[in-house]
Backbone as a printed PyTorch tensor [residue, N CA C, xyz], in Angstrom:
tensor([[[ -44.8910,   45.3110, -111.8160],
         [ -44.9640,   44.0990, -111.0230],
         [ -44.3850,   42.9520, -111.8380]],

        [[ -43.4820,   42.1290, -111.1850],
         [ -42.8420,   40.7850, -111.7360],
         [ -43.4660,   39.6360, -111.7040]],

        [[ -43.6470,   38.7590, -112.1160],
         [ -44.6230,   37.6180, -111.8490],
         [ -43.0110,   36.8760, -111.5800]],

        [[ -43.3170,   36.1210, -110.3780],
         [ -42.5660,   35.3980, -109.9180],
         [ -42.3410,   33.6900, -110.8800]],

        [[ -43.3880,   33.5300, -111.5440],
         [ -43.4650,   31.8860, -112.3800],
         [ -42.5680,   32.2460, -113.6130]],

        [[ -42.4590,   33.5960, -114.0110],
         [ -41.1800,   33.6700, -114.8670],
         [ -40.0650,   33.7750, -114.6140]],

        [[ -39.1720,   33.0370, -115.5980],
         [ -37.8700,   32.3180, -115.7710],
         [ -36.9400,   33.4770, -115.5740]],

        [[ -35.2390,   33.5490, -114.9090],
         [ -34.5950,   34.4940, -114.6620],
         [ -34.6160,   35.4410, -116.1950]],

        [[ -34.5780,   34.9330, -116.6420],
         [ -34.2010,   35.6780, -118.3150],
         [ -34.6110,   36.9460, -118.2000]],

        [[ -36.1760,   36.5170, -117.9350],
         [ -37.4130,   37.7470, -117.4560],
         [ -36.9750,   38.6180, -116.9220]],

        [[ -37.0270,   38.1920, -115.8650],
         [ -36.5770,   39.1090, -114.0110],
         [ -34.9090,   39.7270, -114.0300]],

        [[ -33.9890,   38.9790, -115.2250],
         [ -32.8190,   39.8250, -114.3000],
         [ -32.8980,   41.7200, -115.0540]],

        [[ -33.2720,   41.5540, -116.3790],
         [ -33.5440,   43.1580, -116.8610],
         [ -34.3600,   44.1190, -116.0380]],

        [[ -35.4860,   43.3870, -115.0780],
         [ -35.8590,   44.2330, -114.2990],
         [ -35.0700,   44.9260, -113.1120]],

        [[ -34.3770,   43.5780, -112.6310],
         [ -33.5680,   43.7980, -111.7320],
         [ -32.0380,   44.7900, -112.1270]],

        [[ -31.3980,   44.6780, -113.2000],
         [ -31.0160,   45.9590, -113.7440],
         [ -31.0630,   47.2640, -113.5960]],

        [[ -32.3620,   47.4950, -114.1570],
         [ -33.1680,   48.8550, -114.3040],
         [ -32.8980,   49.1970, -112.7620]],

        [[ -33.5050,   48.3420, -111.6870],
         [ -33.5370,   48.9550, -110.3660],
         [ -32.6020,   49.4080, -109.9020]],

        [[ -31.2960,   48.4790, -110.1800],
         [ -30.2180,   48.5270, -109.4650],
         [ -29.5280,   50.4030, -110.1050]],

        [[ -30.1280,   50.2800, -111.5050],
         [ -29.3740,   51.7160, -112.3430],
         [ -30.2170,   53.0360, -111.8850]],

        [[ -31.3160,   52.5820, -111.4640],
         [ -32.0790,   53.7110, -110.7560],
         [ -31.7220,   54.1830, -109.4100]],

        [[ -30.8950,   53.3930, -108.4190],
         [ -30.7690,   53.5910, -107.6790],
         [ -29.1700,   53.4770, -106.8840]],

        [[ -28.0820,   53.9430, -107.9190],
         [ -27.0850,   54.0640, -107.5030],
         [ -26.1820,   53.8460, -106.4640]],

        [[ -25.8760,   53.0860, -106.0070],
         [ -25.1050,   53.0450, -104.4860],
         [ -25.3550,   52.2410, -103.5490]],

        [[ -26.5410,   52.0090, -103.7520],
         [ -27.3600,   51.4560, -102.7310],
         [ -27.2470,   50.5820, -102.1770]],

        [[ -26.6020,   49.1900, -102.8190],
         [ -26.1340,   48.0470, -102.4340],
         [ -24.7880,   47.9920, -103.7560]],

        [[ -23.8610,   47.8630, -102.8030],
         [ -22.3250,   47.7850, -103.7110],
         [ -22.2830,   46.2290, -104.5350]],

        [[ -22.7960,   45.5460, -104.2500],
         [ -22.4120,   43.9780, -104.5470],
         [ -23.4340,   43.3600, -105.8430]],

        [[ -23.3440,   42.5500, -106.1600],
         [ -24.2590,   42.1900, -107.5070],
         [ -25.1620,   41.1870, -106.5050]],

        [[ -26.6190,   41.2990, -106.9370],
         [ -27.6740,   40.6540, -106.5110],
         [ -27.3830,   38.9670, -106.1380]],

        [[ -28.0950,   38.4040, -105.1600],
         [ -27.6430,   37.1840, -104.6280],
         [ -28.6530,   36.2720, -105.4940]],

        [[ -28.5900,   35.6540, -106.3890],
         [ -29.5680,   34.4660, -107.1030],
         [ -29.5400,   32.9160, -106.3960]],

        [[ -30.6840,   32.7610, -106.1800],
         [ -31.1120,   31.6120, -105.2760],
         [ -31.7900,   30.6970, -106.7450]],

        [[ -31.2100,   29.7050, -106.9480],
         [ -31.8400,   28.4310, -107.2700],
         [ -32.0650,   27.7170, -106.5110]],

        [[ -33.6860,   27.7640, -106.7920],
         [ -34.6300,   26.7010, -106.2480],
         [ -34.7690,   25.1850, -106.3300]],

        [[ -34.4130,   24.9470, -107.6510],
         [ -34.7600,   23.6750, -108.3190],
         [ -33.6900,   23.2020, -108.3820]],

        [[ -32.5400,   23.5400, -107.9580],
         [ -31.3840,   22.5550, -107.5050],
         [ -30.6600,   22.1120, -108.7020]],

        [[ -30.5990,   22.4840, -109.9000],
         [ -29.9270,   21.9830, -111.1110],
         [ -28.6760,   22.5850, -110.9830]],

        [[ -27.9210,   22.5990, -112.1560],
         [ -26.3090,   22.9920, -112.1930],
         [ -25.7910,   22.8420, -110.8100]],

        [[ -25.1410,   23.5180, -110.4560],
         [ -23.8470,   23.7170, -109.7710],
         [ -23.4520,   22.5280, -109.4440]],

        [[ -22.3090,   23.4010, -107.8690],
         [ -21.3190,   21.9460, -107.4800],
         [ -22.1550,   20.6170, -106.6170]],

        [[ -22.0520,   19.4810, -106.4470],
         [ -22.7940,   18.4090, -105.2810],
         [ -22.2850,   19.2590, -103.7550]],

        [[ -23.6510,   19.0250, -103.2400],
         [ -23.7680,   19.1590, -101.8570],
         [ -23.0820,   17.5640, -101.1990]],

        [[ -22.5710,   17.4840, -100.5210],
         [ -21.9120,   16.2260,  -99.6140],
         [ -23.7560,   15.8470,  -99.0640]],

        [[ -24.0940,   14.4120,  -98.9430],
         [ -25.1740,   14.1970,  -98.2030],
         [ -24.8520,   14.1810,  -96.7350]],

        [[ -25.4620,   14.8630,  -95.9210],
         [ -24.9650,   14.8110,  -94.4580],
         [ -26.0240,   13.9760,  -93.7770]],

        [[ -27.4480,   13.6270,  -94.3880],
         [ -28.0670,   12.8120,  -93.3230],
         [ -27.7730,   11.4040,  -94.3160]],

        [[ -26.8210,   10.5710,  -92.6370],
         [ -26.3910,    9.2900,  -93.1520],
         [ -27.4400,    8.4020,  -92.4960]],

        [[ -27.5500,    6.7310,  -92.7530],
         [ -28.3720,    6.2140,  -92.3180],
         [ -27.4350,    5.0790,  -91.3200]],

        [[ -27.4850,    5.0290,  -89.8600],
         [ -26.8130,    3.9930,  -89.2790],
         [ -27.7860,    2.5210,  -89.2610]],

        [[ -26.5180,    1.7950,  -89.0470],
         [ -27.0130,    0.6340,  -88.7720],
         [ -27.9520,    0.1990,  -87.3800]],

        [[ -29.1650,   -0.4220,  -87.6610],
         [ -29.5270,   -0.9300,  -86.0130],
         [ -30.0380,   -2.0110,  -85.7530]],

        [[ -29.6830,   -2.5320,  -85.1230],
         [ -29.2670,   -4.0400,  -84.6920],
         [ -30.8330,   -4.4470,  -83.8030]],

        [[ -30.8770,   -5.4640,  -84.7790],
         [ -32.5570,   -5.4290,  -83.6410],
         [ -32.3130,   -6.3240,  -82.5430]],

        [[ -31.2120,   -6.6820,  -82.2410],
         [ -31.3230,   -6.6610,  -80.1280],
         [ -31.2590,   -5.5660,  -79.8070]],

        [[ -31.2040,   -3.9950,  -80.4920],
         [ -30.7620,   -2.5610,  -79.5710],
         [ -32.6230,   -2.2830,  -79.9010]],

        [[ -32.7500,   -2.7360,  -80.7010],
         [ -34.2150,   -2.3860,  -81.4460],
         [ -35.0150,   -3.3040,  -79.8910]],

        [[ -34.8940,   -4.2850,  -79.4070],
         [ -35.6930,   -4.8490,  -78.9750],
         [ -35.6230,   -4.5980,  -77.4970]],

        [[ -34.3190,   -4.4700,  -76.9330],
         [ -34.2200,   -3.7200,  -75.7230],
         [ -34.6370,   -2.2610,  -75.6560]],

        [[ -34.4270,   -1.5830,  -76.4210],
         [ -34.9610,   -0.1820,  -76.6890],
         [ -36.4490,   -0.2160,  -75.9560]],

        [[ -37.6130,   -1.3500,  -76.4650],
         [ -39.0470,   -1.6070,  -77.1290],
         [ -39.3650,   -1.6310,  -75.4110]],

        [[ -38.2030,   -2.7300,  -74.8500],
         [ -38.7490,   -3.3570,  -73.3070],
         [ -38.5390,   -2.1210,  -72.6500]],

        [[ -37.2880,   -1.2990,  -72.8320],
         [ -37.8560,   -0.4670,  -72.0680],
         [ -38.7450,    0.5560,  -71.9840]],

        [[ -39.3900,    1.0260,  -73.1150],
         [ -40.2040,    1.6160,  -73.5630],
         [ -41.6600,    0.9970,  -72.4630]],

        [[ -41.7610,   -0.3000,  -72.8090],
         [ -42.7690,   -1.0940,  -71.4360],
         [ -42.3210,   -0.7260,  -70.3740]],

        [[ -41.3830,   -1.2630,  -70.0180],
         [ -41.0450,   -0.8130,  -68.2600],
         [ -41.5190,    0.2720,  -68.4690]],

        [[ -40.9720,    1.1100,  -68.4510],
         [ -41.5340,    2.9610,  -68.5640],
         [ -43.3850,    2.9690,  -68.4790]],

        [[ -43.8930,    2.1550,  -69.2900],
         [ -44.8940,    2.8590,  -69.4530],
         [ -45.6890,    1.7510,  -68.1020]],

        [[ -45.3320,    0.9530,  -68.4200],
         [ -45.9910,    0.2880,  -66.5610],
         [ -45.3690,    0.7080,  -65.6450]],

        [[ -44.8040,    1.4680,  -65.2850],
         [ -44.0500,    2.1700,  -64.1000],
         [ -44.5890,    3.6510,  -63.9060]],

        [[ -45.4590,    4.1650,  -64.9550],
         [ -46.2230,    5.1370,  -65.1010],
         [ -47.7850,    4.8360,  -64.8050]],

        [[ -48.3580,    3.3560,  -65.4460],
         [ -49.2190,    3.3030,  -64.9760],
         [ -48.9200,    2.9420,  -63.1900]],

        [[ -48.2300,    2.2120,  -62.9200],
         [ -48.3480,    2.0580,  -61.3580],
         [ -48.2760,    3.3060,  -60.8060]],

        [[ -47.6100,    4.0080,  -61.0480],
         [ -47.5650,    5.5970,  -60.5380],
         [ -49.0740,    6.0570,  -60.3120]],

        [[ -49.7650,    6.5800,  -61.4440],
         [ -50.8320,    6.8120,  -61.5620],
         [ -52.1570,    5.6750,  -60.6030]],

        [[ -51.7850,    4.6210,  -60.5030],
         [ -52.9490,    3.7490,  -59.8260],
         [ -52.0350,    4.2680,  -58.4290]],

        [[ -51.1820,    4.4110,  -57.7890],
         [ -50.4890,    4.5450,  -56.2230],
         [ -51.4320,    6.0660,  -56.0920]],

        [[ -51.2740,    6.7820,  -56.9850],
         [ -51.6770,    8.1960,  -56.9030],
         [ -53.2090,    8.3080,  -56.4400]],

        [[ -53.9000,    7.5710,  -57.6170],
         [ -55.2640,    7.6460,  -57.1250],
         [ -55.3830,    6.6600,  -55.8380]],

        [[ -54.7650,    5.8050,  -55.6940],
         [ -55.4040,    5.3540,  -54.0650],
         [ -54.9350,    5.7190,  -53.1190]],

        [[ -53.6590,    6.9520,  -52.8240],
         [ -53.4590,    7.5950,  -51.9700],
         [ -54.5110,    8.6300,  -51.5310]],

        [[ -54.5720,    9.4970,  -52.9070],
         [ -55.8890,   10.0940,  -52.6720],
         [ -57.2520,    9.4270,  -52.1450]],

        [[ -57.9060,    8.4590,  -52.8170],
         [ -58.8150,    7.7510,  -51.7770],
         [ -58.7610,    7.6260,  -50.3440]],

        [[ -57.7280,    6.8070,  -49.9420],
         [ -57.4710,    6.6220,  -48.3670],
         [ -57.4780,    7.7820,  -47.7080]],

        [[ -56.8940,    9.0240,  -48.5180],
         [ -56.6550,    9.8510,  -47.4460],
         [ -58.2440,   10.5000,  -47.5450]],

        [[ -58.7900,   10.6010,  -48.3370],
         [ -60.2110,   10.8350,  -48.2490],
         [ -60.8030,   10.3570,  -47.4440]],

        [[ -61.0770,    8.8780,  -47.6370],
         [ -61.1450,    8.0500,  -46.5980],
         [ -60.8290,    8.6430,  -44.7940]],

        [[ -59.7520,    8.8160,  -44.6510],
         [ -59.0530,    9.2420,  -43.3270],
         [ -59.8640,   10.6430,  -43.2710]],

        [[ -59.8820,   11.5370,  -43.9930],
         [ -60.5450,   12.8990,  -43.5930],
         [ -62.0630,   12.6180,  -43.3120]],

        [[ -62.7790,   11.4480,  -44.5130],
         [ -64.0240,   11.6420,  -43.6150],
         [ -64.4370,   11.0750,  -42.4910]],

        [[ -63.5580,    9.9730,  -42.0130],
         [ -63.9030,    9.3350,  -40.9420],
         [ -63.2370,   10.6160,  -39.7340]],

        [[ -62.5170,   11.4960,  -39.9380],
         [ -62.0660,   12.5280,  -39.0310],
         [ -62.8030,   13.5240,  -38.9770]],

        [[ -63.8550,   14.2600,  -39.6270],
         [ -64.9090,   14.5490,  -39.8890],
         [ -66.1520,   14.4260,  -39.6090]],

        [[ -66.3500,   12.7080,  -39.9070],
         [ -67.6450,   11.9700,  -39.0320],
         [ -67.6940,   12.4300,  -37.5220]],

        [[ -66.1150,   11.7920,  -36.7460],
         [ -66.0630,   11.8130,  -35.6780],
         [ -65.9640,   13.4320,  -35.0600]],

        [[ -65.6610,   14.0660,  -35.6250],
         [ -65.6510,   15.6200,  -34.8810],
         [ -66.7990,   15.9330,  -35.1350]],

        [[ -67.9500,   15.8580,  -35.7690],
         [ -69.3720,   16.1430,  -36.2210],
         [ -69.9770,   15.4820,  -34.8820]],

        [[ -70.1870,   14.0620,  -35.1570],
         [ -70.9100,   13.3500,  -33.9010],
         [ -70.3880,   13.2610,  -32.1890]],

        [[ -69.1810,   13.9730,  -32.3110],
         [ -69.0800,   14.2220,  -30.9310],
         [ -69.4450,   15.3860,  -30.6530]],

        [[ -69.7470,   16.4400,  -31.4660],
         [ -70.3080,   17.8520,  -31.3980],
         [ -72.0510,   17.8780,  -31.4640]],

        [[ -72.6250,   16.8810,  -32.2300],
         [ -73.8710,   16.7020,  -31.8850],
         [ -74.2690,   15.7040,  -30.0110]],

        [[ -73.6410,   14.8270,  -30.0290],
         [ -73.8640,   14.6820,  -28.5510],
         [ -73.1760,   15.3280,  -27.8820]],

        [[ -71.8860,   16.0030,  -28.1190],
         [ -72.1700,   16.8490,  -26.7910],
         [ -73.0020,   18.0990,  -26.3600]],

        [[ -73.6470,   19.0130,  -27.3930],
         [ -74.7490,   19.2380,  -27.5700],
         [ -76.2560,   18.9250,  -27.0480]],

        [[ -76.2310,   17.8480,  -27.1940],
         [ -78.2510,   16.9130,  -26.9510],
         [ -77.6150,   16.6720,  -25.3930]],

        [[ -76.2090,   16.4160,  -24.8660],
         [ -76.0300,   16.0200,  -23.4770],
         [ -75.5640,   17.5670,  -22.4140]]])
């Protein structure tokens, strides 16, 4: 077993041995991953930082409001549709009930 916290020095003689034990197996020399990012060539930085203009910053913000009061009105239209029509079913309800009890007692 290799302990992974040791330095390549360690690990590549093991990795050797395996590769001589097992002939053929993979044609190519082992792929070494540095972690810690030292030596080699510079990576280009690809995340750039743009400029932003706080009138785009501030129109951005308003509409972010509109949106979210246009959601609450949504939500308040919603629940008082539902009410009324509640409303409308029980008064349609009442009335088919109490015309079925008097016509009944008559």
């Amino acid at each position: 077993m290799v302990d992974l916290s040791e330095g390549i020095e360690f690990i590549w003689p093991y990795m050797k041995d395996i590769a001589l034990e097992n002939p053929g197996a993979i044609d190519e020399e082992p792929m070494i991953l540095d972690l810690e990012g030292g030596g080699g060539q510079e990576e280009e930085d690809t995340a750039t930082v743009k400029p932003y203009s706080p009138e785009l910053a501030l129109l951005e913000a308003r509409i972010k409001i509109i949106y979210e009061k246009i959601n609450d009105a949504a939500l308040i239209s919603k629940f008082n549709s539902g009410y009324y029509n509640g409303k409308i079913q029980g008064i349609a309800i009442g009335l088919f009930l109490s015309m079925l009890v008097f016509s009944l007692l008559l």
